[in-house]
SEDRENGU-591770 format. One record per atom (N, C-alpha, C): residue number from 1; residue in one letter; atom name; z negated, y, x negated. Coordinates in Angstrom, 2 decimals, always signed. Atoms other than C-alpha are relative to their C-alpha. Example, Ala and Ser with C-alpha at 12.3 -4.5 7.8 and 13.67 -1.06 7.14 Angstrom:
2
+--------+------+------+---------+---------+---------+
| drengu | volo | kevo |       z |       y |       x |
+--------+------+------+---------+---------+---------+
|      1 |    a |    N |   +0.00 |   -1.19 |   -0.89 |
|      1 |    a |   CA |   -7.80 |   -4.50 |  -12.30 |
|      1 |    a |    C |   +0.00 |   +1.20 |   -0.90 |
|      2 |    s |    N |   +0.06 |   -1.19 |   +0.82 |
|      2 |    s |   CA |   -7.14 |   -1.06 |  -13.67 |
|      2 |    s |    C |   -0.73 |   +1.09 |   +0.77 |
+--------+------+------+---------+---------+---------+
//
This chain:
87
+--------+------+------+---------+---------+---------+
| drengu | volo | kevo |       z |       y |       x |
+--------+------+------+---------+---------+---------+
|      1 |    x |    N |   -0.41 |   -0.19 |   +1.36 |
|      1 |    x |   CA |   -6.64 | -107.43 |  +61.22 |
|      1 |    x |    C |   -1.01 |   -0.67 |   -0.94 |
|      2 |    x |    N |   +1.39 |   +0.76 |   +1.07 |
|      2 |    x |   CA |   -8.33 | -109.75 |  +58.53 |
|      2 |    x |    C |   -0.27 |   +1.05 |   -1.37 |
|      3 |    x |    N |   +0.17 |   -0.53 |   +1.16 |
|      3 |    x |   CA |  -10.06 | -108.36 |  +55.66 |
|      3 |    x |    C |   +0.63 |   -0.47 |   -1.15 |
|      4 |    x |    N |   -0.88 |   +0.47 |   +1.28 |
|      4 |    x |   CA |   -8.37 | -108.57 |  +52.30 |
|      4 |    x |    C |   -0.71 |   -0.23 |   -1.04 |
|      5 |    x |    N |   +0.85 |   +0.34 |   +1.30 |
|      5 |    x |   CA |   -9.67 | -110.12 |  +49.64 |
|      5 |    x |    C |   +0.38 |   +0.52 |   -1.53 |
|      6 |    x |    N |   -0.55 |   -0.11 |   +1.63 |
|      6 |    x |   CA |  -10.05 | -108.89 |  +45.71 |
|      6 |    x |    C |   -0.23 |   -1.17 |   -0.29 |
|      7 |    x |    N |   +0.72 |   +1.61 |   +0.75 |
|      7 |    x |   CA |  -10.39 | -111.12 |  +42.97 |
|      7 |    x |    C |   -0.71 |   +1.25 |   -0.96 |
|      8 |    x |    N |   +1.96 |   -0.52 |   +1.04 |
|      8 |    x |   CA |  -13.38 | -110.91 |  +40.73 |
|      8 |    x |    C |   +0.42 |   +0.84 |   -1.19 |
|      9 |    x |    N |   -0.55 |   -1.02 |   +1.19 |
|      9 |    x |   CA |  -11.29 | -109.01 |  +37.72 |
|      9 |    x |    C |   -0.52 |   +1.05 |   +1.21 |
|     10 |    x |    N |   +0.12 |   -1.26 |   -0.44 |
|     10 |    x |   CA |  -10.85 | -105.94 |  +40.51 |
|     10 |    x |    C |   -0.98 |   +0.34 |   +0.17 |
|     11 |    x |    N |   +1.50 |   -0.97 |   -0.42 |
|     11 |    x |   CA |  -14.24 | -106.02 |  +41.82 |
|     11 |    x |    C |   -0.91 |   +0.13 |   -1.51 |
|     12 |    x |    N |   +0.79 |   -0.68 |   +1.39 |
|     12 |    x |   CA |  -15.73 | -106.05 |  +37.88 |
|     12 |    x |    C |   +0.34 |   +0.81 |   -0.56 |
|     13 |    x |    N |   -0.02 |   -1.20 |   +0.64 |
|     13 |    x |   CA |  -13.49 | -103.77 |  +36.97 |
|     13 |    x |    C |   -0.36 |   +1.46 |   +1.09 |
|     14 |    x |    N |   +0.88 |   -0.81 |   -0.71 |
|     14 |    x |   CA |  -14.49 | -101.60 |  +40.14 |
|     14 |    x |    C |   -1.09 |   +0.50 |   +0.14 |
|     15 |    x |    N |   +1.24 |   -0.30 |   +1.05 |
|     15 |    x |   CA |  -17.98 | -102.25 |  +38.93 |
|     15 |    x |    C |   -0.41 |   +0.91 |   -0.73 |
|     16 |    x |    N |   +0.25 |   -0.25 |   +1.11 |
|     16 |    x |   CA |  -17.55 | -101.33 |  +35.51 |
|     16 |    x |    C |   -0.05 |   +1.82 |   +0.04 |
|     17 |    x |    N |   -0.46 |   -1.63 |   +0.24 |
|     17 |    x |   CA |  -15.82 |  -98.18 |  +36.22 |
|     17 |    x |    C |   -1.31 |   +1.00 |   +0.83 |
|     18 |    x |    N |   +0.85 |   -0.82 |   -0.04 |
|     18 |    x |   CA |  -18.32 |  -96.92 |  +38.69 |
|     18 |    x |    C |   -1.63 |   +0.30 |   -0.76 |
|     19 |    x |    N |   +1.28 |   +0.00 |   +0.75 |
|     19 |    x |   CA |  -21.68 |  -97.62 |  +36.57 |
|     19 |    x |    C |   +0.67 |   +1.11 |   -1.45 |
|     20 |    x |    N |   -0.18 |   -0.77 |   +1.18 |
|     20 |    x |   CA |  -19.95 |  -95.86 |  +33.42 |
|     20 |    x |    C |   +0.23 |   +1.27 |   +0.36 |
|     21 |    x |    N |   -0.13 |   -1.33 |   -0.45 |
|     21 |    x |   CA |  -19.48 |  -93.14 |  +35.05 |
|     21 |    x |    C |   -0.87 |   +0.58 |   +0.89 |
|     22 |    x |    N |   +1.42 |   -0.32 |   -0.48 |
|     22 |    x |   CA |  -22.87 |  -92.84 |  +36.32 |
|     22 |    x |    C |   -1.15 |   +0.64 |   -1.30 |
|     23 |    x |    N |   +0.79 |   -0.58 |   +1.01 |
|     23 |    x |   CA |  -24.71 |  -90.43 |  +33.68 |
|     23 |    x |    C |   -1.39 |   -0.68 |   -0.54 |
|     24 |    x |    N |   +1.14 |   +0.61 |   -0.10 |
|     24 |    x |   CA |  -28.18 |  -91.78 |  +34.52 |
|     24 |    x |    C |   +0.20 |   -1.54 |   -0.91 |
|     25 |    x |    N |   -0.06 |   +1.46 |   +0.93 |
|     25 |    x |   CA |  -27.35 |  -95.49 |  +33.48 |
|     25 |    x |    C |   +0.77 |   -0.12 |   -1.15 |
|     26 |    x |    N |   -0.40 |   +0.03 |   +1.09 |
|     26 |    x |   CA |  -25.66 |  -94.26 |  +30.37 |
|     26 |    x |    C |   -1.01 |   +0.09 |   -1.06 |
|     27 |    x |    N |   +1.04 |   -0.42 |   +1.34 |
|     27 |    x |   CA |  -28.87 |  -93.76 |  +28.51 |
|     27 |    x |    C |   -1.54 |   +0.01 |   +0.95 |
|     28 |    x |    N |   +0.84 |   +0.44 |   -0.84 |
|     28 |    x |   CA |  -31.72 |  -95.37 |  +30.72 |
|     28 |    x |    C |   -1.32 |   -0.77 |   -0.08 |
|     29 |    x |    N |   +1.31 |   +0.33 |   +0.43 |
|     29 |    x |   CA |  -35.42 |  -95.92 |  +30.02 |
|     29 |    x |    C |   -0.87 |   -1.26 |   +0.86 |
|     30 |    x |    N |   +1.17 |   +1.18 |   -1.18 |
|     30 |    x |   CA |  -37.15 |  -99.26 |  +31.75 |
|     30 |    x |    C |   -1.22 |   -0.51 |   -1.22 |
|     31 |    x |    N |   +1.25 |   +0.57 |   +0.63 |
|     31 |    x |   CA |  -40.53 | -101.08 |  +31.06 |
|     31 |    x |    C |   -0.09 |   -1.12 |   +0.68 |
|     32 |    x |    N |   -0.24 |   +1.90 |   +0.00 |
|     32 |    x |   CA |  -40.92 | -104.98 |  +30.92 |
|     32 |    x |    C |   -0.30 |   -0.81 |   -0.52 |
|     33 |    x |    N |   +0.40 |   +1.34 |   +0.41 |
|     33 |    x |   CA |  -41.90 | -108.14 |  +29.98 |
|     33 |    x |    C |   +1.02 |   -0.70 |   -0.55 |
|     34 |    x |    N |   -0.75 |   +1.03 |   +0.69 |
|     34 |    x |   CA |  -39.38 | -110.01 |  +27.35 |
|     34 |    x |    C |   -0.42 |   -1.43 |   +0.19 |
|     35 |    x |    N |   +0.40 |   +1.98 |   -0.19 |
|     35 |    x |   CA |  -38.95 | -113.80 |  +28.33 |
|     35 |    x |    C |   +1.89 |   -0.01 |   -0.41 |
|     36 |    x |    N |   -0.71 |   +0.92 |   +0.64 |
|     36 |    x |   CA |  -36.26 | -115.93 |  +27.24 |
|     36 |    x |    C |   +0.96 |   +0.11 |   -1.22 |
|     37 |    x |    N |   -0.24 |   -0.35 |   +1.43 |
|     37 |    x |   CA |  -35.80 | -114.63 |  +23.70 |
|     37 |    x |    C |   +0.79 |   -0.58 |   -0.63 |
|     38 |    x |    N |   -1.03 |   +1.08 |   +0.77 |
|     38 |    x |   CA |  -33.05 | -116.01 |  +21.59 |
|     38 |    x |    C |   +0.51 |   +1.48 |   -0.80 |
|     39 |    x |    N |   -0.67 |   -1.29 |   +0.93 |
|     39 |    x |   CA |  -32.02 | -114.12 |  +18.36 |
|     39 |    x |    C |   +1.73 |   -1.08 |   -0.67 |
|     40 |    x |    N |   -1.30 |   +1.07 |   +0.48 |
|     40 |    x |   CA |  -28.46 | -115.83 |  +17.86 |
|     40 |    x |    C |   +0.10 |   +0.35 |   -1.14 |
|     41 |    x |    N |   -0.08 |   -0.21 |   +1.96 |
|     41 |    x |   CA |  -27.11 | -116.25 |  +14.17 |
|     41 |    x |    C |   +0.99 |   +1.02 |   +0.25 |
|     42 |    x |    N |   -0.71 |   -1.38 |   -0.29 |
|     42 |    x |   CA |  -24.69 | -113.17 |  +15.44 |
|     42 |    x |    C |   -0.86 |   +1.19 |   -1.06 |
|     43 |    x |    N |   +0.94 |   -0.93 |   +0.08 |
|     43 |    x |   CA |  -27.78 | -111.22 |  +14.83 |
|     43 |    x |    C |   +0.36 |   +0.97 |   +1.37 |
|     44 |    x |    N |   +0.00 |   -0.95 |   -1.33 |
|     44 |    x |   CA |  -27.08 | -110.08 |  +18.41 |
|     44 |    x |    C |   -1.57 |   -0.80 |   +0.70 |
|     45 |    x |    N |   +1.41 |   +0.94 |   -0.56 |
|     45 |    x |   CA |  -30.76 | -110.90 |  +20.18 |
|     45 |    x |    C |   +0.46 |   +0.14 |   +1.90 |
|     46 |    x |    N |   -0.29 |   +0.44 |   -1.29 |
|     46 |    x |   CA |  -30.45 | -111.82 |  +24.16 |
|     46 |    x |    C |   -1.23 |   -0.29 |   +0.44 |
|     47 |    x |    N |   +0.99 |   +0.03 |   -1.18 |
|     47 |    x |   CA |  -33.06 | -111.67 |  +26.71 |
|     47 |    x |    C |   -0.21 |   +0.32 |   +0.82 |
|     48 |    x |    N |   +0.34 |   -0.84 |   -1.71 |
|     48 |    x |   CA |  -34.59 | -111.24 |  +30.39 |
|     48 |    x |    C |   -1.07 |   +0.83 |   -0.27 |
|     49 |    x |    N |   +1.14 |   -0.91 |   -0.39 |
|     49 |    x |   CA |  -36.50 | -108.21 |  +30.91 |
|     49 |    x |    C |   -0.78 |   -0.06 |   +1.59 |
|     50 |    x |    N |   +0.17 |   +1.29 |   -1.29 |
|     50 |    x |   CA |  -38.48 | -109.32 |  +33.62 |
|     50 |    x |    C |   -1.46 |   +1.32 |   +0.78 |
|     51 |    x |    N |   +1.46 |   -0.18 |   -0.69 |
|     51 |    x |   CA |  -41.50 | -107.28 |  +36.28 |
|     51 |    x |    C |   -0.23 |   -1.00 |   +0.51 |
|     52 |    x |    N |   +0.64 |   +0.96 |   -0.64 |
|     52 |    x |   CA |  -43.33 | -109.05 |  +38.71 |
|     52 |    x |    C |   +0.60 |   -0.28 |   +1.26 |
|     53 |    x |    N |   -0.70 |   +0.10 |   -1.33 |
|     53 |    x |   CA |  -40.79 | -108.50 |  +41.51 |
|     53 |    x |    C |   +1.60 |   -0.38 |   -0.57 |
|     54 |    x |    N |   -1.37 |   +0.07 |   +0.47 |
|     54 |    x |   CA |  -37.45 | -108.68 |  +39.51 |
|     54 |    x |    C |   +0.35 |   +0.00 |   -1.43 |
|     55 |    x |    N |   -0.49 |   +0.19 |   +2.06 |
|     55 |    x |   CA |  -35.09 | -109.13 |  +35.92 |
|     55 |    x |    C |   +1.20 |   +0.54 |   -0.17 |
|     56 |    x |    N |   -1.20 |   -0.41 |   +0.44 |
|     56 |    x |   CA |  -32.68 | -107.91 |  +34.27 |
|     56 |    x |    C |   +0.43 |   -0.93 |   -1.44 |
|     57 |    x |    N |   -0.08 |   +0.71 |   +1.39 |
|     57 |    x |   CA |  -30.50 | -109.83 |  +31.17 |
|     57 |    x |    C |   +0.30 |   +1.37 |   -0.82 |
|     58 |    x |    N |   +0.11 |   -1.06 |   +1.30 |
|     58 |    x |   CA |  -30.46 | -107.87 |  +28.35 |
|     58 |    x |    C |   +0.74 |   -0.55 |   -1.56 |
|     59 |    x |    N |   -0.59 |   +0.54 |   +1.41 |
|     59 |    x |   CA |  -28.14 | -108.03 |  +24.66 |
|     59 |    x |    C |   -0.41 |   +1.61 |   -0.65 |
|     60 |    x |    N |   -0.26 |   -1.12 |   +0.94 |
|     60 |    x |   CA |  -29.09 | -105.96 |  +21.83 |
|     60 |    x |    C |   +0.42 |   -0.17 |   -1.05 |
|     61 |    x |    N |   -1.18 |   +0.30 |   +0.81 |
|     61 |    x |   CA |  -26.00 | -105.69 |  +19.66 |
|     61 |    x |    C |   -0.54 |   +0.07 |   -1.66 |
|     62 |    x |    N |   +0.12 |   +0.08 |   +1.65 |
|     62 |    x |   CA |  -26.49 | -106.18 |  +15.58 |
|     62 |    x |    C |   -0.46 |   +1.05 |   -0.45 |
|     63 |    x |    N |   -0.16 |   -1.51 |   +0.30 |
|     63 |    x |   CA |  -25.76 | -102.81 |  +15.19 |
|     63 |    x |    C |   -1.94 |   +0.41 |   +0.03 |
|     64 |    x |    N |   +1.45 |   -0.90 |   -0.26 |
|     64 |    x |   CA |  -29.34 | -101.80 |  +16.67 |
|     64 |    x |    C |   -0.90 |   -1.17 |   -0.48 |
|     65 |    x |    N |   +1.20 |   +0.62 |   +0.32 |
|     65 |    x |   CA |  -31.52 | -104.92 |  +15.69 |
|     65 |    x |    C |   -0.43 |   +0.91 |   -1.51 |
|     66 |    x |    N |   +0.22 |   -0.37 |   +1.69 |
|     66 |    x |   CA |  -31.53 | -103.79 |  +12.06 |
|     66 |    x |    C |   -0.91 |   +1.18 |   +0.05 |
|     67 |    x |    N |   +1.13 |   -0.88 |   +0.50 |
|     67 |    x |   CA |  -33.54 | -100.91 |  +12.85 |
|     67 |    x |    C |   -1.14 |   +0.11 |   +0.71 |
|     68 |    x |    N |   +1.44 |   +0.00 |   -0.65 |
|     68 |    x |   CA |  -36.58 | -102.47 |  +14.59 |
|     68 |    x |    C |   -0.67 |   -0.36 |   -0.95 |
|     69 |    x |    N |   +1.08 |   -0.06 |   +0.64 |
|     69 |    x |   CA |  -39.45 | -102.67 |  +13.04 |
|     69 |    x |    C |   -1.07 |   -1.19 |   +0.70 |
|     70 |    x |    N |   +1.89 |   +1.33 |   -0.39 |
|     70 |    x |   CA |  -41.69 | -105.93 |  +14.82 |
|     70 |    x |    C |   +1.88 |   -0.91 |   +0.43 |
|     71 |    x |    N |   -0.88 |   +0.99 |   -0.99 |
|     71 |    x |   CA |  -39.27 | -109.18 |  +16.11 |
|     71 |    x |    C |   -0.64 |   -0.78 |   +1.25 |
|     72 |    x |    N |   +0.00 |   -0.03 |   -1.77 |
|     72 |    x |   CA |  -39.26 | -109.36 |  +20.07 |
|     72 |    x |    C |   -0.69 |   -1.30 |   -0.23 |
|     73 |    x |    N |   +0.90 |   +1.15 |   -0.20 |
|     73 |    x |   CA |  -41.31 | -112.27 |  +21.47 |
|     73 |    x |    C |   +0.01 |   -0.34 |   +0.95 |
|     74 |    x |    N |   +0.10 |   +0.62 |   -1.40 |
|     74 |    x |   CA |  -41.31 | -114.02 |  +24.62 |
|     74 |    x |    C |   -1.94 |   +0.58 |   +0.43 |
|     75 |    x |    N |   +1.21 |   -0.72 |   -0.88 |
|     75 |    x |   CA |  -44.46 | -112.08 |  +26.83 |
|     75 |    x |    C |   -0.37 |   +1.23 |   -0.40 |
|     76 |    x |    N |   +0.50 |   -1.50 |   +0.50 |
|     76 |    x |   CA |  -44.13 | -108.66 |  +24.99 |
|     76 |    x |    C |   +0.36 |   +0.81 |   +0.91 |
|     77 |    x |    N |   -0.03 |   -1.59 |   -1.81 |
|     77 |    x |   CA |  -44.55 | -105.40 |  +27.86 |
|     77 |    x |    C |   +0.85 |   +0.82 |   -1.41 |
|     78 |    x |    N |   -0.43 |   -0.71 |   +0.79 |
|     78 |    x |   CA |  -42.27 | -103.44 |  +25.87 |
|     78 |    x |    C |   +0.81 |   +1.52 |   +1.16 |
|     79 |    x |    N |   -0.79 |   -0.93 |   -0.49 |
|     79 |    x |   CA |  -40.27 | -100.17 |  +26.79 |
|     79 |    x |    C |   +1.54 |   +0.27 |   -1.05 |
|     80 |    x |    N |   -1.16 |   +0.25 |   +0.95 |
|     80 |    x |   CA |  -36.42 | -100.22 |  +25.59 |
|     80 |    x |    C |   +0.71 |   +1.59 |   +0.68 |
|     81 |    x |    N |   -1.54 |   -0.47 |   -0.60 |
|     81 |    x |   CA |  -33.66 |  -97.80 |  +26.30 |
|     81 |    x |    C |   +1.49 |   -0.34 |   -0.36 |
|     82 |    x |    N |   -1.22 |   +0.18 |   +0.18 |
|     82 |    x |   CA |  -30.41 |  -98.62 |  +26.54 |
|     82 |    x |    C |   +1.55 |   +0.35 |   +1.20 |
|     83 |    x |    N |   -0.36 |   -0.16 |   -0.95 |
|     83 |    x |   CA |  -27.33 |  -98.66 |  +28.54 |
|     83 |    x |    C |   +0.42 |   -0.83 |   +1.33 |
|     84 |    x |    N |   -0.04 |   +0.79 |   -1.19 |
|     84 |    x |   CA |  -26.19 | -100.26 |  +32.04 |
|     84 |    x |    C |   +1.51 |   -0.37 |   -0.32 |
|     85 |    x |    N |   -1.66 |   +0.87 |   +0.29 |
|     85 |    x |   CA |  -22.66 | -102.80 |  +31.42 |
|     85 |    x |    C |   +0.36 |   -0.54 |   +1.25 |
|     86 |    x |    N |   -0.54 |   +0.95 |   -0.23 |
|     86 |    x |   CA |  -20.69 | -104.59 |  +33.26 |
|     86 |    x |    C |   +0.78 |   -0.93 |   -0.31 |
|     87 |    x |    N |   -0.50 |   +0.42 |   +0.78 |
|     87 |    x |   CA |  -19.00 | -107.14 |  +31.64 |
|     87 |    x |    C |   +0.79 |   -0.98 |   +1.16 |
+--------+------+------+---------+---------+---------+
//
């Protein structure tokens, strides 16, 4: 019997559904190194959060830039929270 293949919609939306419905990665605290900084004219900012073993990409929507107080930088150790997507 061969295995059956999805397509990439089912398995992202298979994804999506199980991470959102994971409590923990609805509201999730990491610490990191900002590299490849880009504040688009959106005012959405985009970057890798990065350790020394692994990265994550990262968007923080309009909505929330407006109420930081310093602008992000390529080599800042910062601590963010936010939540876990699949898109």
């Amino acid at each position: 019997m061969k295995p059956q293949a999805m397509s990439v919609s089912d398995l992202n939306k298979y994804m999506k559904d199980k991470v959102a419905e994971d409590e923990f990665l609805n509201n999730v605290y990491v610490k990191g190194e900002i590299s490849n900084f880009k504040h688009h004219y959106t005012g959405h900012m985009y970057f890798t959060l990065k350790d020394d073993k692994s990265l994550i990409k990262c968007i923080m929507f309009k909505t929330s830039t407006a109420t930081l107080n310093f602008m992000p930088k390529d080599g800042m150790k910062v601590f963010v929270v936010g939540s876990v997507s699949v898109f």
